[in-house]
N, C-alpha and C positions, 0 to 999 in steps of 0.2 A: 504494500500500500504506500508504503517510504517513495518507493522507487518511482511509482506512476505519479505519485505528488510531486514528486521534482522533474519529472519529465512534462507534467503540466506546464509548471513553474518559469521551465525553460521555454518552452512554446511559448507562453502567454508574454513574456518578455521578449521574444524573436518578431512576434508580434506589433509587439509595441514597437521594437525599432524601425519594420519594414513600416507600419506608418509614420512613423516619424519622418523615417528618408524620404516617404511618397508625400508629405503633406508636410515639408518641415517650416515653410514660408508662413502657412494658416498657425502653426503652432508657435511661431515665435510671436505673428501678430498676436495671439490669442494670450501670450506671458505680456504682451507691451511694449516690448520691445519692437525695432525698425526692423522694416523690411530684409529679405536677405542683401547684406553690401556686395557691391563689384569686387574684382581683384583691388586693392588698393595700393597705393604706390608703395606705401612702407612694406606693405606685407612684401613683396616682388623682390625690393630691396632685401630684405631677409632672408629669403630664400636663395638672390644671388649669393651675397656674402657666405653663406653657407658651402654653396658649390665651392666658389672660389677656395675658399677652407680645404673644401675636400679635394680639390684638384692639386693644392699645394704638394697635399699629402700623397696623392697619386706620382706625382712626379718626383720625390722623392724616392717613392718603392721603386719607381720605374728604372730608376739612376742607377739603383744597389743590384737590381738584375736578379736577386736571389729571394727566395720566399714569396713567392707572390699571392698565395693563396691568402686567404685568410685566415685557414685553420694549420697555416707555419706559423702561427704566432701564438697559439695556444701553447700550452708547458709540456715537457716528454711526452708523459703518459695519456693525456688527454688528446694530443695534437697522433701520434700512435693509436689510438683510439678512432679517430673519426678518419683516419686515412684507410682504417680496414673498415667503417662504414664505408665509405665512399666506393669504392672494391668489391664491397657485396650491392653495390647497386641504391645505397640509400643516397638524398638529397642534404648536405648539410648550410642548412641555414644560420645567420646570426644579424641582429637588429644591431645596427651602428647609430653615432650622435655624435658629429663634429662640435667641438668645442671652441668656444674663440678666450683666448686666457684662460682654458678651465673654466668657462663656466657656459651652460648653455645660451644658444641664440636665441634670443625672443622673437618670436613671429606674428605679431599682432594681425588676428583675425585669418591666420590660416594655421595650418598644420604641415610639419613637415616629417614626411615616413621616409625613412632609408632601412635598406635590406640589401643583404648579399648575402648569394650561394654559391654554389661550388657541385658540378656532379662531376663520376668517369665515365668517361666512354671506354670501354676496354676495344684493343683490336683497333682503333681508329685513327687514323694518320690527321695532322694540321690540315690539310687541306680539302679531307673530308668536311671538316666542320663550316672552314670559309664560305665550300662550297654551300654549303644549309644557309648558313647568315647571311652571306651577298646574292643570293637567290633572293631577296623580295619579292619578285612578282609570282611568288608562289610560298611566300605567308600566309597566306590564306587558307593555304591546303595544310603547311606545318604547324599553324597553331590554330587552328579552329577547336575550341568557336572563339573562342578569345579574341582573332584577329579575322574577322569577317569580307573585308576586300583590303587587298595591297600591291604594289605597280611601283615600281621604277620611273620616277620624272625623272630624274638625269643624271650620267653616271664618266666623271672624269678619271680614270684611275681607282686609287683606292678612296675614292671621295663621290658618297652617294648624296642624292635626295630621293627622297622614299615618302610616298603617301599612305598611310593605316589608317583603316576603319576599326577601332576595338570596341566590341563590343561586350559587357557583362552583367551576367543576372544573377543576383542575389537578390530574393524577393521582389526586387524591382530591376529593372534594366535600363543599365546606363550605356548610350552609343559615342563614340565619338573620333571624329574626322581628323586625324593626325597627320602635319608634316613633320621629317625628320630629315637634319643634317647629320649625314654619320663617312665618319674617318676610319678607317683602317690603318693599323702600322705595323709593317713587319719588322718585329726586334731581333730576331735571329730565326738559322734556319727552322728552330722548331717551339718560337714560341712568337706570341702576336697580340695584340691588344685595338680596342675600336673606343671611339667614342660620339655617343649620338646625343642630339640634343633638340629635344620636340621644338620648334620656331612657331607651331602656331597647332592651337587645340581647339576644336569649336566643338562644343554639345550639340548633335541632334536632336530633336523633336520630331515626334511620329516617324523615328525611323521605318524606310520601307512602306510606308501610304504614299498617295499621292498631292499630299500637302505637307512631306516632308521641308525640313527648312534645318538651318543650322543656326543655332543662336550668336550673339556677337563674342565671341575670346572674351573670356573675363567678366560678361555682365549674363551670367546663366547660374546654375545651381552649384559650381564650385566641385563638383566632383571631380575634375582635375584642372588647375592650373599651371601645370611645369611640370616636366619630368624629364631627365638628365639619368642617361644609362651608360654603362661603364663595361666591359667586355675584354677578360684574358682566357688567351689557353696558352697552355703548355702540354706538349707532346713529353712521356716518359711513363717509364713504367707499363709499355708495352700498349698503352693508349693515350687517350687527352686530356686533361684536367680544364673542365671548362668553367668559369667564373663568371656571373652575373653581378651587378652592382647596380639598382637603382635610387634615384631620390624625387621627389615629386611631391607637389605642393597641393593640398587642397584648403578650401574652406574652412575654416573652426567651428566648432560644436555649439549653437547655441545654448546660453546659458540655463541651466537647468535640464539638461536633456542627456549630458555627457553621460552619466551613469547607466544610461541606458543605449547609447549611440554608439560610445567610444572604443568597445571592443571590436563591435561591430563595423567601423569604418576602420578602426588598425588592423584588422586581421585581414582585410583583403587585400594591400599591397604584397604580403607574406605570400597569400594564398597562390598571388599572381608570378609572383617570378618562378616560386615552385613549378607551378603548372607550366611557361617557360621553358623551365632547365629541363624538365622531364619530357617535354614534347620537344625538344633538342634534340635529346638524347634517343628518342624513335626515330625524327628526322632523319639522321646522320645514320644511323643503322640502315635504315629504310633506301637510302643512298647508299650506302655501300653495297649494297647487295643489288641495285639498281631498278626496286619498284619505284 
């Protein structure tokens, strides 16, 4: 009886947040508070600052050549530990927070999630993987449903622009029209790193009717405003150590509502790059064998 009570308990709270995210504009009116705000300049600014933060620090690993994962930084036994997960085929995750002096960056009126993973591909050469990544215009087919249409605007080198529709349901469903500039760089013969950086996000509305429309960047529901992706592999150990790193900015939790919301908006950037690295990890298989 314990158990069906708490499984109520969670419904009825899953509940509440799928209306909350469906109806969160009526419910702040209804606390008195203003409407939902735009991107605001300070917020945008906060979230640069951030990257920049983390780019510094990117650049620095990059310099040292050695350790690139994230989990070479963990201590003997534990960093031992999640290299025989990764071996048997699990995803390791960990939540990061750049810090400016020790101490964190205030983001007024948005949120910022940062995540990195890490899977193996066993058996799989550098340039199986490239080939998954710099294929765009058939993301659609590797990450569905997550990435619903994708295409190649223009491609110099190792310097794309790339258009993504992502789409995602949880309880409600969020669509949204992505361009991306993204970098490739080859560090050596058997190791490589990319860096992308969404230039313009616009929310759909009634995606897929015929009175589809895309709201204006920044003046929509805040389900994303930035997102800045980070991408290593290294070949070794008889296959590829593939690394994921994103940061991305959303809207803040209106007041009084976090304890019910907050799980439930931070648990999906998690959710997402997992889903990501493990639909990588099909792709690239799925290519090597040449379905």
């Amino acid at each position: 009886m314990k158990a069906i009570d708490n499984i109520a308990r969670r419904v009825f709270v899953f509940l509440l947040a799928a209306l909350a995210l469906h109806q969160m504009s009526v419910l702040v009116a209804q606390a008195g508070e203003p409407a939902l705000p735009k991107l605001k300049t300070e917020t945008q600014e906060a979230f640069e600052r951030y990257v920049k933060l983390a780019e510094a620090r990117k650049e620095g690993e990059l310099k040292r050549g050695t350790g690139l994962l994230w989990v070479d930084g963990l201590p003997g036994e534990q960093r031992a530990e999640a290299y025989a997960a990764l071996k048997r085929g699990e995803v390791k995750m960990q939540k990061l927070e750049i810090l400016d002096g020790g101490k964190p960056i205030a983001c007024p009126g948005g949120m910022i999630h940062h995540w990195t993973g890490v899977v193996f591909l066993p058996a799989a050469k550098l340039e199986d993987v490239l080939g998954v990544l710099e294929d765009y215009d058939r993301h659609s087919l590797y990450y569905a449903p997550d990435v619903e249409r994708s295409r190649i605007e223009t491609r110099e080198g190792d310097h794309f622009r790339v258009f993504l529709r992502f789409r995602r349901h949880k309880v409600i469903t969020v669509v949204l029209d992505t361009e991306h500039e993204v970098h490739y760089f080859h560090d050596a013969p058997r190791k490589a790193h990319s860096r992308s950086s969404a230039v313009r996000i616009a929310e759909v509305e009634n995606a897929g009717k015929s009175d589809e429309r895309e709201k204006t960047p920044g003046d929509d529901d805040g389900f994303m405003w930035r997102m800045e992706t980070w991408w290593r592999m290294e070949e070794r150990d008889g296959g590829v150590y593939v690394q994921s790193e994103v940061a991305s900015l959303t809207r803040d939790i209106p007041t009084g509502l976090g304890w019910m919301i907050r799980p439930f908006v931070t648990g999906i950037p998690k959710e997402s790059l997992t889903f990501t690295l493990e639909a990588t990890r099909k792709a690239v298989e799925a290519h090597r064998q040449g379905h």
